[in-house]
C-alpha positions in Angstrom: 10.3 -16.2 -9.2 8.9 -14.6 -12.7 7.9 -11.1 -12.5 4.4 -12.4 -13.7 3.4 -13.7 -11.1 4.2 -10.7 -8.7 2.5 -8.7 -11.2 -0.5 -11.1 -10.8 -0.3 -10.9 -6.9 -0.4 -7.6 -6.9 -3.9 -7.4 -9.1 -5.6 -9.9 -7.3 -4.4 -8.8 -3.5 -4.4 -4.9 -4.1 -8.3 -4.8 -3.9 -8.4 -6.5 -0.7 -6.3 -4.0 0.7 -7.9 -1.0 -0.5 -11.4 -1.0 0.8 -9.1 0.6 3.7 -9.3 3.7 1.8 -12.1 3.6 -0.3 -15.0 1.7 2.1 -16.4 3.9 5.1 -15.6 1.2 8.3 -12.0 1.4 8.8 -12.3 5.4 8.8 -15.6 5.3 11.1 -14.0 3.1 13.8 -11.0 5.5 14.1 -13.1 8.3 14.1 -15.0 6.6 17.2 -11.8 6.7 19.1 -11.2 10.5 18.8 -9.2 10.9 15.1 -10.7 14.4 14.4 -9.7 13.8 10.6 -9.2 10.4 7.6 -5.6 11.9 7.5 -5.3 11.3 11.6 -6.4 7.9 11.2 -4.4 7.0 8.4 -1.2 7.9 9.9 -2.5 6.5 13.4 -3.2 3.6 11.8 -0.6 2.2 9.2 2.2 3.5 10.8 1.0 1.8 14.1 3.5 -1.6 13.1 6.5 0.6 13.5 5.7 1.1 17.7 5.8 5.2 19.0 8.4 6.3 16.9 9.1 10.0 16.2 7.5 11.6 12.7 10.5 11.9 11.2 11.2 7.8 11.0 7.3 7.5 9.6 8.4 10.4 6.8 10.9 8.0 6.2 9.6 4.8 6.1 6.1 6.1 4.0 9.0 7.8 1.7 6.4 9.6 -0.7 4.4 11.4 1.8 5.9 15.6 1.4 8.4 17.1 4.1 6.3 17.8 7.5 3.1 16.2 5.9 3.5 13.2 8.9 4.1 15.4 11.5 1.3 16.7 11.3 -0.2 13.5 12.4 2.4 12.0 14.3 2.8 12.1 17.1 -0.7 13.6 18.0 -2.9 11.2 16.8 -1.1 8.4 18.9 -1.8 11.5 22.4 -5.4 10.2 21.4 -5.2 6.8 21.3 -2.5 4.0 21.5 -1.0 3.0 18.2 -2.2 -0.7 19.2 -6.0 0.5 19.3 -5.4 2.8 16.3 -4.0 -0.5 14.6 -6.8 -2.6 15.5 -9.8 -0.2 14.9 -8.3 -0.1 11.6 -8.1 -3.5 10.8 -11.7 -4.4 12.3 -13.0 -1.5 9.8 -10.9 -2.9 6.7 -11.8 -6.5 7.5 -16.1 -5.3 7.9 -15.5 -4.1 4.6 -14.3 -6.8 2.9 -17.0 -9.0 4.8 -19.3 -6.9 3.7 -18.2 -6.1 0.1 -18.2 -9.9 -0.9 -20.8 -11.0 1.5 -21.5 -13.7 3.3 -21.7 -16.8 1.6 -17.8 -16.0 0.0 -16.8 -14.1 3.4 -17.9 -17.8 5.0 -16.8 -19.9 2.2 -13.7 -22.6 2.5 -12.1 -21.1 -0.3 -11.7 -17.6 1.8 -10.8 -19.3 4.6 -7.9 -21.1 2.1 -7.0 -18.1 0.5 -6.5 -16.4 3.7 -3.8 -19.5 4.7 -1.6 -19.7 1.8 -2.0 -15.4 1.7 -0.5 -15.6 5.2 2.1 -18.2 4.4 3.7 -16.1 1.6 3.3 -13.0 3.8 5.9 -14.3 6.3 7.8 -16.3 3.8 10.4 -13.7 3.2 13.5 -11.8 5.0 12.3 -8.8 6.9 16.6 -7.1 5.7 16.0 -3.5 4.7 12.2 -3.7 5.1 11.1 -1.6 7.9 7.3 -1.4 7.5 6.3 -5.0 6.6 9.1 -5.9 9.5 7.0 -4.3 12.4 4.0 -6.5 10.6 5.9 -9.0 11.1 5.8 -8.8 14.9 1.9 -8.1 14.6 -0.6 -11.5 15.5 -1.9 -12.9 13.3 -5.9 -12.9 13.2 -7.8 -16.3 13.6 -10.8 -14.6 11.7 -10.9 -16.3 8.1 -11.3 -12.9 6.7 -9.2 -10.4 9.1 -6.6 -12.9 8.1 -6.6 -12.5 4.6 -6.7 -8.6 4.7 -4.1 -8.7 7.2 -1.6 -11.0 5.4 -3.0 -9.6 1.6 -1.7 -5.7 3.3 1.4 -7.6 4.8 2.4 -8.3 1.1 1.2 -5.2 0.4 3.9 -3.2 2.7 6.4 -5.3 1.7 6.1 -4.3 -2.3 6.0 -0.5 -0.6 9.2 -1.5 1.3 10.9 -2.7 -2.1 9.6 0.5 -4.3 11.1 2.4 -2.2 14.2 1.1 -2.9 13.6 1.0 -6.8 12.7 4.8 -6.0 16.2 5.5 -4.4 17.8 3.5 -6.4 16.3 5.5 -9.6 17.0 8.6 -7.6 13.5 9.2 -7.4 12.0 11.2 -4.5 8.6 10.8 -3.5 6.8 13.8 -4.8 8.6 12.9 -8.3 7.2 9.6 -7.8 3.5 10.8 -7.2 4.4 13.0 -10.7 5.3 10.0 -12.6 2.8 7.7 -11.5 -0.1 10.6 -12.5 1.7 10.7 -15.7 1.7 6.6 -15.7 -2.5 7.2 -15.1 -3.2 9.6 -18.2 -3.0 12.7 -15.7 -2.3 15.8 -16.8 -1.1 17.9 -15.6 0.2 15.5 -12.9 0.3 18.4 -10.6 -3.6 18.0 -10.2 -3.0 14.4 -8.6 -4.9 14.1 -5.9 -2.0 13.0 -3.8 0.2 16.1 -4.0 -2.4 18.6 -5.9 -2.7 20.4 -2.6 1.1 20.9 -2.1 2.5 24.3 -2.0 2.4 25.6 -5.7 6.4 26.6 -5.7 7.5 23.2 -4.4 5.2 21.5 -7.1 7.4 24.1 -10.0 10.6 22.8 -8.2 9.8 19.5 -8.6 8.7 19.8 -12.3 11.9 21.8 -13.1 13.9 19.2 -11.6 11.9 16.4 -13.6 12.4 18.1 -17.0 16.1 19.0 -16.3 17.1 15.7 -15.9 15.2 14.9 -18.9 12.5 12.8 -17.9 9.5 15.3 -18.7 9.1 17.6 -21.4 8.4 21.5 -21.8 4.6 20.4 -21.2 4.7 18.0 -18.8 4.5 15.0 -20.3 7.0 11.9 -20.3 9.7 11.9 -22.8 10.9 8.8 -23.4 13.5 8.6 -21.1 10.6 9.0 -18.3 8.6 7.0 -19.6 11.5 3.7 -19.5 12.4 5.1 -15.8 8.7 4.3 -14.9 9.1 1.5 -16.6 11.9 0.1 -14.8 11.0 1.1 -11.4 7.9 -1.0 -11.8 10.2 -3.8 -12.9 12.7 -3.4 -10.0 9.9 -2.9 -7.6 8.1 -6.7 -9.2 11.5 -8.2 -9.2 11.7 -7.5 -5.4 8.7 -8.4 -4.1 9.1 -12.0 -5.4 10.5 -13.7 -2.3 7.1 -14.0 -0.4 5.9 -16.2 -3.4 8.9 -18.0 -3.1 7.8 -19.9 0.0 4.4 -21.2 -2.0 5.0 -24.6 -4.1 3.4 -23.7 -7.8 0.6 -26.0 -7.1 -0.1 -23.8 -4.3 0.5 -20.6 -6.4 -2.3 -21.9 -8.6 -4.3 -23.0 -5.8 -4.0 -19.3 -4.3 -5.2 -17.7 -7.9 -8.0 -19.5 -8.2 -9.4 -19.1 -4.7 -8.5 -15.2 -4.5 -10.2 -14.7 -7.9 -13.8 -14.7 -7.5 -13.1 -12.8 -3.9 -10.9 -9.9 -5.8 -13.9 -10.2 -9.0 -16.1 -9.2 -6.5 -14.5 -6.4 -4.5 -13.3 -4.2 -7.9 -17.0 -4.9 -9.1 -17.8 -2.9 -6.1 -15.4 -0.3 -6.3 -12.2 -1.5 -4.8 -9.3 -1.4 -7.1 
């Protein structure tokens, strides 16, 4: 499966995934259950696939997230609720938004309703080996709700790219507050310690991880990419394309093409509005 047409998954089913995070429903339906914070709902939410399991296995399995940053969250936010009503509120949120983002006549439409079928046939069309996250999805139901489905089975794919760049991390030796340094670089932000994702991170471990970036060589005195960096970006990002081909695997190329066409004017619509 060309790398292209991961690459062109990715652009047109990231969008649909993100109104999670950036639209208000998915975080005002977990805050109706008791989540005091977004950070409690987040963790209470998308680690929910994985069952109860202790913090330490969701540190590991969200990889990029700093030493004690999920303990935090885990396991008190499941004391409030269950994970499966955390799951759920979050997916009824994330699914409003989309229905609302597009609107009604595309949230209603037959080519919705199409996208979300072939979107869910690639989602399960690959192994669950090494993939811990999008195997606990795996186990999930699937929704009957044209447009539940779609964000269900678009974040499904979604966890299972996570899954594989986490491996291309490892596998680059890459840990995951590095990775949030690269990927601010990768953005044009400088420095990257002022990415939102890590800019609130103890100054001292944010030094120790810039010292260990520039020692091996992969920023400079400023902290910029060299060009060594820069090609380790580079061929994380390929690794991580490269192994989130399977699922695509299990469409024929007519309905690749079918699946592009239909998921365009949805993802058009939802980056128009913000989601991206």
């Amino acid at each position: 499966m060309p790398t292209t047409i991961t690459r062109r998954m990715v652009e047109l089913l990231e969008p649909i995934c993100m109104v999670t995070y950036s639209a208000p429903e998915s975080h005002a339906e977990l805050a109706a259950l008791g989540h005091r914070t977004y950070w409690d709902g987040y963790f209470a939410g998308r680690a929910a696939p994985l069952g109860r399991v202790p913090a330490e296995v969701v540190h590991a399995a969200f990889y990029s997230f700093a030493e004690g940053e999920a303990a935090r969250h885990i396991p008190s936010a499941w004391d409030t609720v269950s994970p499966e009503v955390s799951f759920d509120a979050w997916r009824r949120g994330s699914a409003a938004s989309v229905r609302r983002l597009v609107g009604a006549e595309l949230a209603e439409s037959p080519g919705l309703a199409r996208a979300a079928d072939l979107t869910t046939k690639a989602a399960f069309g690959a192994p669950t080996n090494g993939r811990v996250i999008y195997a606990g999805w795996r186990t999930l139901p699937v929704p009957a709700d044209p447009v539940t489905r779609l964000w269900h089975s678009a974040t499904m794919l979604r966890e299972h790219r996570g899954d594989g760049h986490v491996a291309a991390l490892l596998t680059a030796g890459i840990g995951g507050t590095e990775a949030h340094v690269l990927a601010a670089l990768d953005m044009g932000i400088h420095p990257p310690e002022s990415f939102g994702r890590i800019h609130h991170l103890p100054k001292a471990r944010l030094a120790e991880v810039m010292a260990g970036l520039r020692e091996r060589g992969l920023v400079d005195a400023d902290g910029h990419f060299t060009d060594e960096g820069r090609e380790t970006k580079a061929r994380i990002e390929a690794l991580t394309d490269e192994l989130a081909a399977p699922p695509y695997a299990a469409l024929s190329p007519a309905e690749l093409s079918e699946l592009t066409t239909e998921l365009e004017p949805i993802t058009a619509t939802l980056v128009a509005a913000g989601s991206r």
